[in-house]
PQR file with spaces between the fields and no chain letter, atoms N, CA, C, O and H, PARSE charges and radii, in Angstrom:
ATOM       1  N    UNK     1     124.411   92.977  -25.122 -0.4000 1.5000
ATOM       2  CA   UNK     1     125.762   93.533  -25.018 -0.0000 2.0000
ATOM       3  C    UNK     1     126.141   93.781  -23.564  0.5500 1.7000
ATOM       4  O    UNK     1     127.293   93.543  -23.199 -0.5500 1.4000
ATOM       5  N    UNK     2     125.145   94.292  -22.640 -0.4000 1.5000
ATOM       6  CA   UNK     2     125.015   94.254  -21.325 -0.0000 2.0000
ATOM       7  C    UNK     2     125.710   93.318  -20.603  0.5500 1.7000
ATOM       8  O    UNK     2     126.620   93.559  -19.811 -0.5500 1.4000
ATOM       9  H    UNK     2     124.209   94.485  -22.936  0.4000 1.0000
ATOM      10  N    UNK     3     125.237   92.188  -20.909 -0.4000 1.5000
ATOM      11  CA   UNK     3     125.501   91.338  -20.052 -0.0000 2.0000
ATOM      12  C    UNK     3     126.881   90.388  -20.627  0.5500 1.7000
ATOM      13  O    UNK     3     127.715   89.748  -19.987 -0.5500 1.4000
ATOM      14  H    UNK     3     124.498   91.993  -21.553  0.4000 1.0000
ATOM      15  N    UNK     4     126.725   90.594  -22.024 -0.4000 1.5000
ATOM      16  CA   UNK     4     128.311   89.908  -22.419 -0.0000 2.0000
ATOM      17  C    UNK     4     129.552   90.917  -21.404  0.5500 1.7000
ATOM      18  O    UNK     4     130.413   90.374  -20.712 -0.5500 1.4000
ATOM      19  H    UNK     4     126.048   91.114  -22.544  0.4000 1.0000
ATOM      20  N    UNK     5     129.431   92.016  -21.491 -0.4000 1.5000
ATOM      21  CA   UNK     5     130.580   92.921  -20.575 -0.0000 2.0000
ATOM      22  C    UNK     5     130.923   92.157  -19.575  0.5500 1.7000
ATOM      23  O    UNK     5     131.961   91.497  -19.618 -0.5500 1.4000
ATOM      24  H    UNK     5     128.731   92.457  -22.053  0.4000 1.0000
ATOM      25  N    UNK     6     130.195   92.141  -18.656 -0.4000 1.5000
ATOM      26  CA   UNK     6     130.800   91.701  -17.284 -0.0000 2.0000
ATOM      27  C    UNK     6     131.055   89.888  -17.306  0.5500 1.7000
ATOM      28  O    UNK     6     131.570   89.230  -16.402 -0.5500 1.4000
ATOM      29  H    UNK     6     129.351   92.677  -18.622  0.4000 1.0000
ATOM      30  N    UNK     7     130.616   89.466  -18.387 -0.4000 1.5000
ATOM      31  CA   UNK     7     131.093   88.223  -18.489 -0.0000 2.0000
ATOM      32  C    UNK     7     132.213   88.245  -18.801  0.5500 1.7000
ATOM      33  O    UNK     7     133.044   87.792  -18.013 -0.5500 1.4000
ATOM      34  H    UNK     7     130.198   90.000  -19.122  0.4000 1.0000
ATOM      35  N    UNK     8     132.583   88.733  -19.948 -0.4000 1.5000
ATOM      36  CA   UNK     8     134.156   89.284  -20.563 -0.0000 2.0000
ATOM      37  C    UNK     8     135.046   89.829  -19.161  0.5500 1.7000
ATOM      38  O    UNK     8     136.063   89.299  -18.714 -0.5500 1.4000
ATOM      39  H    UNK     8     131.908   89.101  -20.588  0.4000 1.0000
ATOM      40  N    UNK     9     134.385   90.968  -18.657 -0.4000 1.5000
ATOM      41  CA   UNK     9     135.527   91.485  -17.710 -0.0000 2.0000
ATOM      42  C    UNK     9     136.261   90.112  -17.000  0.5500 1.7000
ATOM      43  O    UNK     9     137.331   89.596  -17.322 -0.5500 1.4000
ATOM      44  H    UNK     9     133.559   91.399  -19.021  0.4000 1.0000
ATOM      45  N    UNK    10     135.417   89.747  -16.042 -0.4000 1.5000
ATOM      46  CA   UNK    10     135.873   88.539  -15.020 -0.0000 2.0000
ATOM      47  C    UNK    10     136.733   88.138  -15.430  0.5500 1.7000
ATOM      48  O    UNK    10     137.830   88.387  -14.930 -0.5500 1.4000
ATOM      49  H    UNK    10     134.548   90.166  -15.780  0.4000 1.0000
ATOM      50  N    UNK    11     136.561   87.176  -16.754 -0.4000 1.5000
ATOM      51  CA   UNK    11     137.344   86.413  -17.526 -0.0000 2.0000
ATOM      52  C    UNK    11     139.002   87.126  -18.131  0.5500 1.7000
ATOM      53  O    UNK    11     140.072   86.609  -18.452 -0.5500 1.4000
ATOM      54  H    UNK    11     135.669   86.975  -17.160  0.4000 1.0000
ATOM      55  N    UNK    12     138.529   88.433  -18.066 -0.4000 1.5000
ATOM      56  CA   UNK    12     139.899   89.002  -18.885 -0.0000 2.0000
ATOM      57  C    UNK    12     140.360   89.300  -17.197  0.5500 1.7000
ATOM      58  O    UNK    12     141.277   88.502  -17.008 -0.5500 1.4000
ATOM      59  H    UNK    12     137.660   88.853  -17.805  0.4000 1.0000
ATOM      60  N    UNK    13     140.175   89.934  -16.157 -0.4000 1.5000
ATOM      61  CA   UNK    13     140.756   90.678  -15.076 -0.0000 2.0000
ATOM      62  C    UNK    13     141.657   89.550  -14.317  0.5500 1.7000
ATOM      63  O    UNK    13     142.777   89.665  -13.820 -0.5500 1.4000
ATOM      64  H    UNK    13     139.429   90.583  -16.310  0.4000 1.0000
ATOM      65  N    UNK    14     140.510   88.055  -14.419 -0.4000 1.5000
ATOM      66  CA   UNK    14     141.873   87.092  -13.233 -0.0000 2.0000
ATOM      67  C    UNK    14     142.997   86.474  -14.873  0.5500 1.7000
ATOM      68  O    UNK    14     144.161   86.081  -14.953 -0.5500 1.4000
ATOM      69  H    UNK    14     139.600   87.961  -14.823  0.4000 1.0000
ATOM      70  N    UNK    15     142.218   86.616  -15.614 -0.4000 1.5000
ATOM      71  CA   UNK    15     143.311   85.964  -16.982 -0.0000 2.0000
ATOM      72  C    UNK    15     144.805   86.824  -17.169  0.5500 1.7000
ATOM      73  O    UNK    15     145.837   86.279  -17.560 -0.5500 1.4000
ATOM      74  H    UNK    15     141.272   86.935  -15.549  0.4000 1.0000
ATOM      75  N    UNK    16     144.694   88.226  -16.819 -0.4000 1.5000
ATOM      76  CA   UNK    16     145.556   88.921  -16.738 -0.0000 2.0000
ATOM      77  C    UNK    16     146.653   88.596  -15.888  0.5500 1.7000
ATOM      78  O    UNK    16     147.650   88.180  -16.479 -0.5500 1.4000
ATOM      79  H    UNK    16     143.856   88.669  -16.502  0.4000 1.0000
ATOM      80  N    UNK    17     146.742   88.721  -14.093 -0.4000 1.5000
ATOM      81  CA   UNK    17     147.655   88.699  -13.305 -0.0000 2.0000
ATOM      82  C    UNK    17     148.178   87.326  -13.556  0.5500 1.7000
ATOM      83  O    UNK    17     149.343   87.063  -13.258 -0.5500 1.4000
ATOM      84  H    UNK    17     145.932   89.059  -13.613  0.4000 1.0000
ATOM      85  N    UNK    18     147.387   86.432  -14.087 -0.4000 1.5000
ATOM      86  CA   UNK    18     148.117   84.827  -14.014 -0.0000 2.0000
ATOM      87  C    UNK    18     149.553   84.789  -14.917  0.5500 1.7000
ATOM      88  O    UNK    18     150.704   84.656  -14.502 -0.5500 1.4000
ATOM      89  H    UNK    18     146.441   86.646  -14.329  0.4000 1.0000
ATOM      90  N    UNK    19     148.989   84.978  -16.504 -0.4000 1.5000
ATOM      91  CA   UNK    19     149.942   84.926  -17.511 -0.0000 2.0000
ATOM      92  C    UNK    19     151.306   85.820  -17.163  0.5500 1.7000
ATOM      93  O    UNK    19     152.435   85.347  -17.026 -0.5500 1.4000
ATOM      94  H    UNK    19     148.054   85.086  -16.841  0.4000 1.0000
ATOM      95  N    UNK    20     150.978   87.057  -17.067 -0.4000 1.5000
ATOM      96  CA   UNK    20     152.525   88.023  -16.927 -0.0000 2.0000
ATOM      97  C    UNK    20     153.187   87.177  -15.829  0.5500 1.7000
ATOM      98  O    UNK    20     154.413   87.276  -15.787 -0.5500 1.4000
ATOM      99  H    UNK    20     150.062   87.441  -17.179  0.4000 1.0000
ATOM     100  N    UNK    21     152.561   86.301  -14.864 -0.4000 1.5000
ATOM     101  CA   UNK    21     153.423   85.888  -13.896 -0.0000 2.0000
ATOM     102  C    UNK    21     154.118   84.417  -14.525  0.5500 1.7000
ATOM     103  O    UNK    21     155.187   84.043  -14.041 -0.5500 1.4000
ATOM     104  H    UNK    21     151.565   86.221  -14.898  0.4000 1.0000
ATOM     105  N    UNK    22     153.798   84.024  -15.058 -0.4000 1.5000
ATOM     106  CA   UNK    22     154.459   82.751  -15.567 -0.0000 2.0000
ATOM     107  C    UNK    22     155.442   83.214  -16.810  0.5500 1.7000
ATOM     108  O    UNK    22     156.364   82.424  -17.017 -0.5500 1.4000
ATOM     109  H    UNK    22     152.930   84.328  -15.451  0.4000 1.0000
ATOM     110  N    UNK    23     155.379   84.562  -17.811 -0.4000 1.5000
ATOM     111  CA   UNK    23     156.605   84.929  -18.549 -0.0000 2.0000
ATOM     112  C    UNK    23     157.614   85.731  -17.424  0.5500 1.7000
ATOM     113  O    UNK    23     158.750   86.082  -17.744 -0.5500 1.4000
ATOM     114  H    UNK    23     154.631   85.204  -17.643  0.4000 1.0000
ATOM     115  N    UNK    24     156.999   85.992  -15.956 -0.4000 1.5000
ATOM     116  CA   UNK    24     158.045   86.716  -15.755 -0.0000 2.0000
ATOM     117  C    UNK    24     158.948   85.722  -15.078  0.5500 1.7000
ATOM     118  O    UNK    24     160.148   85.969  -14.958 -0.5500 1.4000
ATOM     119  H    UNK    24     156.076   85.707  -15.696  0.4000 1.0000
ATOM     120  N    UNK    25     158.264   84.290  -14.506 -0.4000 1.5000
ATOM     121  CA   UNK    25     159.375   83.545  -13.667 -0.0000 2.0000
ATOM     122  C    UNK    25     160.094   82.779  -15.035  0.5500 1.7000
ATOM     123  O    UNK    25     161.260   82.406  -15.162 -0.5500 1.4000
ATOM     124  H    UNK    25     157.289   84.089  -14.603  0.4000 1.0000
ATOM     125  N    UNK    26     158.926   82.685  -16.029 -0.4000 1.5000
ATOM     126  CA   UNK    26     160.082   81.746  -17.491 -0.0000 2.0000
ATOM     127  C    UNK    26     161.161   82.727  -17.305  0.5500 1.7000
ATOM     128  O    UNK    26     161.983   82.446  -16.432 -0.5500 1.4000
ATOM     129  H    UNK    26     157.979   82.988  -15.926  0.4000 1.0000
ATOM     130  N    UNK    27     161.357   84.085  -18.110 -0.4000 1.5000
ATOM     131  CA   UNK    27     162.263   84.532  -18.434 -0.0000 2.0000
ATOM     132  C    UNK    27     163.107   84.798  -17.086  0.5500 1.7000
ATOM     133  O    UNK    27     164.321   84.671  -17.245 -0.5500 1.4000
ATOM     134  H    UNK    27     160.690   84.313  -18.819  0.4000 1.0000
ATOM     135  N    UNK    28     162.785   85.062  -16.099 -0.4000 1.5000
ATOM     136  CA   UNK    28     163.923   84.870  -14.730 -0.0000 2.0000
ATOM     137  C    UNK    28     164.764   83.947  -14.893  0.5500 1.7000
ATOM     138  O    UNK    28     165.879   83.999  -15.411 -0.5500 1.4000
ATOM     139  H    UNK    28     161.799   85.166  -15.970  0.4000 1.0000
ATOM     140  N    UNK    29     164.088   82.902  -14.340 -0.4000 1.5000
ATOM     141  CA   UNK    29     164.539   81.510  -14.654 -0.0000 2.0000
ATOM     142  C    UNK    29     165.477   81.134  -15.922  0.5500 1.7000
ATOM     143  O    UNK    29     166.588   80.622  -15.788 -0.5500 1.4000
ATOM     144  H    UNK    29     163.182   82.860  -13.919  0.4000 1.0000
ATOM     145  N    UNK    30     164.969   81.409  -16.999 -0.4000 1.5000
ATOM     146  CA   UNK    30     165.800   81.392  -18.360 -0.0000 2.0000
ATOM     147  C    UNK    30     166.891   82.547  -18.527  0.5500 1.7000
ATOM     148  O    UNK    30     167.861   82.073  -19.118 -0.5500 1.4000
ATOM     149  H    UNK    30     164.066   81.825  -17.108  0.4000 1.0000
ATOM     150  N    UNK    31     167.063   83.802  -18.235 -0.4000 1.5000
ATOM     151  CA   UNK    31     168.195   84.231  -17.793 -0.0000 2.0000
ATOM     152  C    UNK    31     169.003   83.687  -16.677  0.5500 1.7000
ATOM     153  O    UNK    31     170.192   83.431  -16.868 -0.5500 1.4000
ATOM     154  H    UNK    31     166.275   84.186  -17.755  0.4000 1.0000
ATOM     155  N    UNK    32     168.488   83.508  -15.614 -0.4000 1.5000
ATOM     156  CA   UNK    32     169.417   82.777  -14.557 -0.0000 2.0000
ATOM     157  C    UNK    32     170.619   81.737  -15.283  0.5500 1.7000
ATOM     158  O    UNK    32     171.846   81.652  -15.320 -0.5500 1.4000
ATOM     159  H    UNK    32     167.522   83.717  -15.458  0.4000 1.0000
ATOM     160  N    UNK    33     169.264   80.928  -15.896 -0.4000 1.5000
ATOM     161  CA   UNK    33     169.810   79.586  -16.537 -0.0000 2.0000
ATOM     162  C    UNK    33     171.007   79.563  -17.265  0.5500 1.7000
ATOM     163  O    UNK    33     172.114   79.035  -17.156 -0.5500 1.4000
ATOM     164  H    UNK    33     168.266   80.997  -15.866  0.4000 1.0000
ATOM     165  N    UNK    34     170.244   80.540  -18.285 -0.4000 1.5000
ATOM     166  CA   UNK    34     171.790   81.175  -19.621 -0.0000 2.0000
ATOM     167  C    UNK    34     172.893   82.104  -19.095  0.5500 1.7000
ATOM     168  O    UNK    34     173.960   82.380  -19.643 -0.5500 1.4000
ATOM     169  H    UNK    34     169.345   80.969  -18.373  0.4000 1.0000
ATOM     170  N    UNK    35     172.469   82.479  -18.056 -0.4000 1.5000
ATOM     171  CA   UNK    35     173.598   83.551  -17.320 -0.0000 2.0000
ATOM     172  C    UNK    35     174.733   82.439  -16.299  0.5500 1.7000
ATOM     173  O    UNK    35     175.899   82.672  -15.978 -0.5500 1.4000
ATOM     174  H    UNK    35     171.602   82.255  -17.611  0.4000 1.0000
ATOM     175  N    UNK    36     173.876   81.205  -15.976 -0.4000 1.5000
ATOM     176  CA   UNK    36     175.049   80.081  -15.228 -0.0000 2.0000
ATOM     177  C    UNK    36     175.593   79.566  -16.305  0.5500 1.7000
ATOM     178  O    UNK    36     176.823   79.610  -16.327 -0.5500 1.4000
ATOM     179  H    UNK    36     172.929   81.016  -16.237  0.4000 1.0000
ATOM     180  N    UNK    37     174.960   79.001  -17.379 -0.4000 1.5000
ATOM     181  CA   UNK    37     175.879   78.451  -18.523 -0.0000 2.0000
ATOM     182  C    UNK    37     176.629   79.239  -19.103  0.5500 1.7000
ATOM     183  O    UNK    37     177.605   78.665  -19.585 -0.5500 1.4000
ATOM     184  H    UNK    37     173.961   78.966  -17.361  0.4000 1.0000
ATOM     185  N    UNK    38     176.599   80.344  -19.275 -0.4000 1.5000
ATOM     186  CA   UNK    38     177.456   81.440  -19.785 -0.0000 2.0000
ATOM     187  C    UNK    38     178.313   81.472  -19.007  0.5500 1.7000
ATOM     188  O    UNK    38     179.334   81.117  -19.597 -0.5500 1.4000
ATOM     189  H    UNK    38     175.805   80.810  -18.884  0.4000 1.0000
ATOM     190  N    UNK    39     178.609   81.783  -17.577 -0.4000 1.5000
ATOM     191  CA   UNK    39     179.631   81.999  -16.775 -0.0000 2.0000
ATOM     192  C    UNK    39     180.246   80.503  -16.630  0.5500 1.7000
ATOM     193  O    UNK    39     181.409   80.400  -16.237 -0.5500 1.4000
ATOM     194  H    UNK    39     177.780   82.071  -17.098  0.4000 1.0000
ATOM     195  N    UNK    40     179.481   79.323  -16.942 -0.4000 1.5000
ATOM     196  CA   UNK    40     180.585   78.023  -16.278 -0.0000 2.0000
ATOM     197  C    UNK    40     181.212   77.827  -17.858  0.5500 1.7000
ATOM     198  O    UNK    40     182.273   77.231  -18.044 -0.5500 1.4000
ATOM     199  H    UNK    40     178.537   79.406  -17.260  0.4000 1.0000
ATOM     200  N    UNK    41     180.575   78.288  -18.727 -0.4000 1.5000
ATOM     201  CA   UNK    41     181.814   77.887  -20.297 -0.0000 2.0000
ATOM     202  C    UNK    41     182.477   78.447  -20.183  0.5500 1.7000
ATOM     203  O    UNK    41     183.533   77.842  -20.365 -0.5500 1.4000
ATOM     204  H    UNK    41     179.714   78.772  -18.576  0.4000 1.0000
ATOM     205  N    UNK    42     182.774   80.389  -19.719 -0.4000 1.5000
ATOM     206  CA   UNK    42     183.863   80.969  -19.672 -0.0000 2.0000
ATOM     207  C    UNK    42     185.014   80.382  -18.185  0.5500 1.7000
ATOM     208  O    UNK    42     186.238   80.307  -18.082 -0.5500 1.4000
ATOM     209  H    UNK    42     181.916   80.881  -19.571  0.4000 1.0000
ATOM     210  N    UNK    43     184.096   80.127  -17.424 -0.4000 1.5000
ATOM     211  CA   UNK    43     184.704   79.271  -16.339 -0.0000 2.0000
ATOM     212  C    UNK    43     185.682   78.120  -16.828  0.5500 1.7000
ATOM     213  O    UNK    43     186.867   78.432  -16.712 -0.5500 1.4000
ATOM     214  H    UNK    43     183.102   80.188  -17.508  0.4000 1.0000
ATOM     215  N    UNK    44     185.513   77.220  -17.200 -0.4000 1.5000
ATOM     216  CA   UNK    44     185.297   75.620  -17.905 -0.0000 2.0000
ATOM     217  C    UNK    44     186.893   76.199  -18.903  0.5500 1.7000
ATOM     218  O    UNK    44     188.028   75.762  -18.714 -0.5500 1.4000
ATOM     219  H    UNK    44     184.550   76.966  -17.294  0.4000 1.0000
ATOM     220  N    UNK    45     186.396   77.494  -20.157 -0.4000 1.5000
ATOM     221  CA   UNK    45     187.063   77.703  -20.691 -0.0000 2.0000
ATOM     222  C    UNK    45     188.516   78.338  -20.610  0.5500 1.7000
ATOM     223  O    UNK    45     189.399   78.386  -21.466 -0.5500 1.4000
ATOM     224  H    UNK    45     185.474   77.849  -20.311  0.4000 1.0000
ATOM     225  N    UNK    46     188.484   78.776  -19.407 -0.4000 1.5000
ATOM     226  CA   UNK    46     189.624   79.678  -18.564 -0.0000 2.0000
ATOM     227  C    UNK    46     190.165   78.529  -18.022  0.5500 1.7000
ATOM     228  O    UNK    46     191.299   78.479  -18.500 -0.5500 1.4000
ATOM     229  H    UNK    46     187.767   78.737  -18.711  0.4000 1.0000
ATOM     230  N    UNK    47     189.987   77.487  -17.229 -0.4000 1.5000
ATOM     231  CA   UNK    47     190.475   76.225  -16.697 -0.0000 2.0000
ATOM     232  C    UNK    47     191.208   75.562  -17.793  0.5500 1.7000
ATOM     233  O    UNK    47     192.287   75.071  -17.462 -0.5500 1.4000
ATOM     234  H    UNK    47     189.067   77.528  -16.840  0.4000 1.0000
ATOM     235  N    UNK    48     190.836   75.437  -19.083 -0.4000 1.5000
ATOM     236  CA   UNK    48     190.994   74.369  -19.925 -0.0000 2.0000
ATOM     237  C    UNK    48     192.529   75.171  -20.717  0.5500 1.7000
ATOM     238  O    UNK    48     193.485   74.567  -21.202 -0.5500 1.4000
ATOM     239  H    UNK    48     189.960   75.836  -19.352  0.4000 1.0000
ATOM     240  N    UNK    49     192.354   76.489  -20.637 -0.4000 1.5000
ATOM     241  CA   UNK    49     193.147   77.551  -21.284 -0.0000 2.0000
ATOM     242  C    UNK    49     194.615   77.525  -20.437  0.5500 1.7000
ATOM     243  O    UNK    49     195.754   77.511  -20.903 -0.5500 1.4000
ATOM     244  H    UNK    49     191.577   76.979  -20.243  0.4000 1.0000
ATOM     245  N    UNK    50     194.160   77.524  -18.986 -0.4000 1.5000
ATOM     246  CA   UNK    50     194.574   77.781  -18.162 -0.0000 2.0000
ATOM     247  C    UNK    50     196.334   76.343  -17.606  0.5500 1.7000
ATOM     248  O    UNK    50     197.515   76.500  -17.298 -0.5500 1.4000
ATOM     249  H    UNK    50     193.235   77.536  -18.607  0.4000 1.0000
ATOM     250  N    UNK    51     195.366   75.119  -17.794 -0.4000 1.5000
ATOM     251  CA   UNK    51     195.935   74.062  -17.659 -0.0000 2.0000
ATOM     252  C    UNK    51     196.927   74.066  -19.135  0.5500 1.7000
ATOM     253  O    UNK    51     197.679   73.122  -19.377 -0.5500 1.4000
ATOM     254  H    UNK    51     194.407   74.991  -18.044  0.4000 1.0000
């Protein structure tokens, strides 16, 4: 049991900082994304309204 621990730790301590960093640039990124398409349909849609 000893020695499974610190095998486990390693494995869980760098496994940690990696993952949260790749949901936090997805979801950045994927709000950014949906937050430009959101603003160019109301954009797009105000033009089209507009004309």
């Amino acid at each position: 049991m000893a020695e499974k621990e610190p095998r486990d730790m390693p494995r869980k301590l760098p496994a940690l900082p990696r993952p949260p960093k790749l949901p936090d640039v997805r979801s950045v990124a994927g709000t950014v994304v949906t937050g430009a398409l959101g603003l160019a349909v109301v954009v797009v849609g105000k033009l089209k309204r507009g004309r």
